[in-house]
BALOBA-1460 file (C-alpha; in Angstrom, 3 decimals):
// residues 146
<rec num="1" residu="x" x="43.917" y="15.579" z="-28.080"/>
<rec num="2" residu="x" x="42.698" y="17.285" z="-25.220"/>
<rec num="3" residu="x" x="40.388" y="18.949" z="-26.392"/>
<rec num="4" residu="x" x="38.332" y="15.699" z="-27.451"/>
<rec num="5" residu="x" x="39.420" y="14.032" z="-23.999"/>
<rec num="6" residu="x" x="37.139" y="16.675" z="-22.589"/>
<rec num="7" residu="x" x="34.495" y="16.465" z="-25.638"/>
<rec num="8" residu="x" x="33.952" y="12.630" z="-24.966"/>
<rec num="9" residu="x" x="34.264" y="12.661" z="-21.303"/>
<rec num="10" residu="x" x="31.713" y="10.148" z="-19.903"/>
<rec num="11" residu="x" x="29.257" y="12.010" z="-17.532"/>
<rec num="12" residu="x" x="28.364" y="10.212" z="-14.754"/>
<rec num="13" residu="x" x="25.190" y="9.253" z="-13.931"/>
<rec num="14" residu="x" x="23.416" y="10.953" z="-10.907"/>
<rec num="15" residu="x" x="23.346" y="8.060" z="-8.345"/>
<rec num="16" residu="x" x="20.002" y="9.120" z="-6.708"/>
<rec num="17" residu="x" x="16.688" y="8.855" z="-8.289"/>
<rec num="18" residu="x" x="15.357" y="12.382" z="-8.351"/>
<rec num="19" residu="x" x="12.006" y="10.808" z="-7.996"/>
<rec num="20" residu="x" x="12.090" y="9.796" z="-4.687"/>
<rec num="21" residu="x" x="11.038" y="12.592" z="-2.833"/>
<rec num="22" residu="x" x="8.132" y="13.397" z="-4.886"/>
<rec num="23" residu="x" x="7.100" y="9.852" z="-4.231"/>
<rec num="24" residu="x" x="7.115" y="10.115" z="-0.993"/>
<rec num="25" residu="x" x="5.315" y="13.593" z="-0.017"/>
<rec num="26" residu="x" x="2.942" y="12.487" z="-3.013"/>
<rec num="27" residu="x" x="2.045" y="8.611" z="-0.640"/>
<rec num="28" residu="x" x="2.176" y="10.659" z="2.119"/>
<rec num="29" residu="x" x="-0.574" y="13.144" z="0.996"/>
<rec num="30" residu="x" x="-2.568" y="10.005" z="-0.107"/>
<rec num="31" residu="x" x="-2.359" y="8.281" z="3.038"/>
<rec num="32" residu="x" x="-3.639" y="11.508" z="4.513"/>
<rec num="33" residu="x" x="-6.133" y="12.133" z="2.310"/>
<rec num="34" residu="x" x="-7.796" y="8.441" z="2.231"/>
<rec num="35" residu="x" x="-6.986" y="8.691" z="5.850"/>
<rec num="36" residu="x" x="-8.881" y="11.534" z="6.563"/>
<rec num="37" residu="x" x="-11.978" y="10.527" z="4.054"/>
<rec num="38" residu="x" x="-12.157" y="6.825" z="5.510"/>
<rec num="39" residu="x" x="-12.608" y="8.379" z="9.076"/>
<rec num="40" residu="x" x="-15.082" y="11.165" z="8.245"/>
<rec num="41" residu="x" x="-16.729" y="10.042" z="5.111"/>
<rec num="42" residu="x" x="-19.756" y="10.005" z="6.863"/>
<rec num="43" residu="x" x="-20.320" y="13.186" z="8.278"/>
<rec num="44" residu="x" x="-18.143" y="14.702" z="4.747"/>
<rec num="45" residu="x" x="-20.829" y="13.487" z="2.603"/>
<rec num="46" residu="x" x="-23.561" y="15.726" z="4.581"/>
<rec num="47" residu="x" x="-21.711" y="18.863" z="4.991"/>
<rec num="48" residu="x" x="-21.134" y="21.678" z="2.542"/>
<rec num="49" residu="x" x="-18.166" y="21.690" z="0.228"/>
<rec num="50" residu="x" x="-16.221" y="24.040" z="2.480"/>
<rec num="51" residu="x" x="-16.527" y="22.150" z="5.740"/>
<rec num="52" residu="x" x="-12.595" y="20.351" z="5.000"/>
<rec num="53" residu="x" x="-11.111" y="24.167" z="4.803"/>
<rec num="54" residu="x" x="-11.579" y="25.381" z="7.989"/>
<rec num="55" residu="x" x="-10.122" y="22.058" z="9.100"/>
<rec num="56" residu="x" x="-7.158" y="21.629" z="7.332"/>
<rec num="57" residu="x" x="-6.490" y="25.322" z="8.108"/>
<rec num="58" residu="x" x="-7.182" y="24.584" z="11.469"/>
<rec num="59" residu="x" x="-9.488" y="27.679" z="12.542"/>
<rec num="60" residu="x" x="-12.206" y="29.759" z="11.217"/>
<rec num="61" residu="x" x="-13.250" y="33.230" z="10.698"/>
<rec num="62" residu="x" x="-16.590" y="33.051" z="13.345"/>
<rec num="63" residu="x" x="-16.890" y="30.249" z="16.487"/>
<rec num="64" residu="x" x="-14.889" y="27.398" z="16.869"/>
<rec num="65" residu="x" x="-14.338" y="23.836" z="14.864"/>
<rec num="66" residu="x" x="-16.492" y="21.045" z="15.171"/>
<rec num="67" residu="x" x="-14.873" y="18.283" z="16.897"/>
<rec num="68" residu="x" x="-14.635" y="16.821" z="13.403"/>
<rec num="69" residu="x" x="-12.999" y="19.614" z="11.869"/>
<rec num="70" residu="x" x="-10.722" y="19.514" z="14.959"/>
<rec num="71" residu="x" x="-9.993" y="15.584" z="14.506"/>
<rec num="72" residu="x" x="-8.943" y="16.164" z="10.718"/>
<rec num="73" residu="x" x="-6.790" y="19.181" z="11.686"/>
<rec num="74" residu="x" x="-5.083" y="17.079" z="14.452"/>
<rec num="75" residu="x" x="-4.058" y="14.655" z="11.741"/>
<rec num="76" residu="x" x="-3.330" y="17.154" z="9.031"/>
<rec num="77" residu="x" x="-0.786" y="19.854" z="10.766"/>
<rec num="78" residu="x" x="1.537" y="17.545" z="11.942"/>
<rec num="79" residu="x" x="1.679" y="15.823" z="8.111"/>
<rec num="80" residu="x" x="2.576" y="19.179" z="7.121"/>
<rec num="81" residu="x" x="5.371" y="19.879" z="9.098"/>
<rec num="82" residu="x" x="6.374" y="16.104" z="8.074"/>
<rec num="83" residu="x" x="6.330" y="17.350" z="4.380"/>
<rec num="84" residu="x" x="8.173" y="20.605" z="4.656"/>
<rec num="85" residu="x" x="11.319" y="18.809" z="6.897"/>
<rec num="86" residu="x" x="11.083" y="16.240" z="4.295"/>
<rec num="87" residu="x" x="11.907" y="18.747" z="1.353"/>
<rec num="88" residu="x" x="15.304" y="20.034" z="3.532"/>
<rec num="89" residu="x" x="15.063" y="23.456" z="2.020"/>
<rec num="90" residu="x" x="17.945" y="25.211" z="3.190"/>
<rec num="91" residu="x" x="17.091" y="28.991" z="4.845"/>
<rec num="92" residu="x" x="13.424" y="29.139" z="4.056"/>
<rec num="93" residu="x" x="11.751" y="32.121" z="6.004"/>
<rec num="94" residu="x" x="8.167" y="32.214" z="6.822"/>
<rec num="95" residu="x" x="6.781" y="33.553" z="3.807"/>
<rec num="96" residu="x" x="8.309" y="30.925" z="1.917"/>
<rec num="97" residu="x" x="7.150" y="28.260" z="4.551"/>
<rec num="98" residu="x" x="3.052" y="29.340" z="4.318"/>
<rec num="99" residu="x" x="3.806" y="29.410" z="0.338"/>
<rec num="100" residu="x" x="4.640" y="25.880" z="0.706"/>
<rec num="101" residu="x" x="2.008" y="24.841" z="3.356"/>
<rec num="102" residu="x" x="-0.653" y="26.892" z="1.603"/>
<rec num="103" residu="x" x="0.144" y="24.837" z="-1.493"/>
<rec num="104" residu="x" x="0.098" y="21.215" z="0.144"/>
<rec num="105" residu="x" x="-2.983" y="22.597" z="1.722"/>
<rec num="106" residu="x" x="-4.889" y="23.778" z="-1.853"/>
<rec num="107" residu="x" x="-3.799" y="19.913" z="-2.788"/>
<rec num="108" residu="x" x="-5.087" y="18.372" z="0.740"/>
<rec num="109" residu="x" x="-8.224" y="20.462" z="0.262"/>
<rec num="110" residu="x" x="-8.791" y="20.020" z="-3.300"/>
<rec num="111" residu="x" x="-8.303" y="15.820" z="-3.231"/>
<rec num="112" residu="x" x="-10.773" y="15.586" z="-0.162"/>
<rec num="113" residu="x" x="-13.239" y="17.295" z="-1.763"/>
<rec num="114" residu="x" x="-12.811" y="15.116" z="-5.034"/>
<rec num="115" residu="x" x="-13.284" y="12.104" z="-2.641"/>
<rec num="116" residu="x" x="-16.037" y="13.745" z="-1.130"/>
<rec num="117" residu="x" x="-17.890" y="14.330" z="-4.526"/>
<rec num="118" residu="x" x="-17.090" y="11.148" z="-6.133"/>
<rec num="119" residu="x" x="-18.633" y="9.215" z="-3.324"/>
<rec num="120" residu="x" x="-21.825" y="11.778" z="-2.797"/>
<rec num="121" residu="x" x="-21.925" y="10.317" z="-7.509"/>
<rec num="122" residu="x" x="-21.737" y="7.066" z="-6.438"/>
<rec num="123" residu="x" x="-24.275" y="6.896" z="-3.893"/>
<rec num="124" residu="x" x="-26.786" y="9.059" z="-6.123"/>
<rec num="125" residu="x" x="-26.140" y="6.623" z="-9.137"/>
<rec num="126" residu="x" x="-26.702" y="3.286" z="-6.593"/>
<rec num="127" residu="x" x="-30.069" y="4.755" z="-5.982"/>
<rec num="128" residu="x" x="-31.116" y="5.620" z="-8.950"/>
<rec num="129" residu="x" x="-29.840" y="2.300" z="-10.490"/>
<rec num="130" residu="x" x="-31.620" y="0.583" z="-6.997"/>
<rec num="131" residu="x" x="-34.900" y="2.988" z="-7.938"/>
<rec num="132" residu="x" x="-34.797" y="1.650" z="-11.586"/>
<rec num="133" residu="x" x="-34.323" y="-2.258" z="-11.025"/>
<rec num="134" residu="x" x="-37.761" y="-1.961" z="-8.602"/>
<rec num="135" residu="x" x="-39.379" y="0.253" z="-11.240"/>
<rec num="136" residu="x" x="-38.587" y="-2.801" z="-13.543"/>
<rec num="137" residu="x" x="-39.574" y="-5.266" z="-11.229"/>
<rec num="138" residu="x" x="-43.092" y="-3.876" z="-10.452"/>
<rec num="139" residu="x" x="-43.619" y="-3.358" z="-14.216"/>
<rec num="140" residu="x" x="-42.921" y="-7.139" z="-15.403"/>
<rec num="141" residu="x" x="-45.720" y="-9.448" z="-16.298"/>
<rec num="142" residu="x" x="-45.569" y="-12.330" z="-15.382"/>
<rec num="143" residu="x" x="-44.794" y="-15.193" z="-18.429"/>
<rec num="144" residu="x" x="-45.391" y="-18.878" z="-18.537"/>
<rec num="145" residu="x" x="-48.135" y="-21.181" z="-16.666"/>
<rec num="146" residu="x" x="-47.590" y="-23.479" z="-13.392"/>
């Protein structure tokens, strides 16, 4: 009788939604991100693809970072020290700590430069859709009498 005592034994239920945490660093990169785009989009949309690495890595091979670069590095390092605590991760040594920053950094890099790219699309395809609607304007004849 044991034996199915055991077999049938309700298991409980975790009480915590293992969920949470990924929903959280996940909002916080977001914030960053749209955080980051909404403040620079500007001055993002004229600069080469690989103007966001040096400054969410926060330095560069040759001379220093612009004071843009510097601005979005200010707000990105201490978001990734945010995210690490967050994950609690018990005896972590420094290789394991840049594995983890490097990756939230490959993420942080990789969704700017999306936002970036869709917005440099968007502005291309307003002008050409501005560029068509006066093509079609100065083509139409005029119809009716007064």
């Amino acid at each position: 009788m044991d034996f199915f005592k055991k077999l049938f034994k309700e298991n409980p239920q975790p009480t915590q939604d293992i969920t949470h945490l990924g929903r959280v660093v996940a909002n916080k990169i977001d914030n960053l991100v749209m955080d980051v785009f909404n403040a620079h989009q500007g001055r993002l949309c004229f600069e080469p693809n690989g103007f966001i690495v040096p400054a969410v890595w926060g330095g560069q091979e040759k001379g220093e970072l612009s004071p843009v670069q510097e601005e979005i590095y200010q707000k990105v390092a201490p978001a990734i020290d945010e995210i690490i605590e967050r994950l609690k991760l018990k005896k972590m040594d420094e290789s394991q700590e840049y594995a983890i920053g490097l990756m939230l950094r490959w993420i942080l890099i990789s969704k700017i430069t999306h936002m970036v790219e869709l917005r440099k699309k968007r502005r291309i395809d307003s002008l050409s859709t501005a560029n068509e609607s006066a093509y079609r304007l100065d083509s139409m004849d005029p119809m009716g009498t007064c």
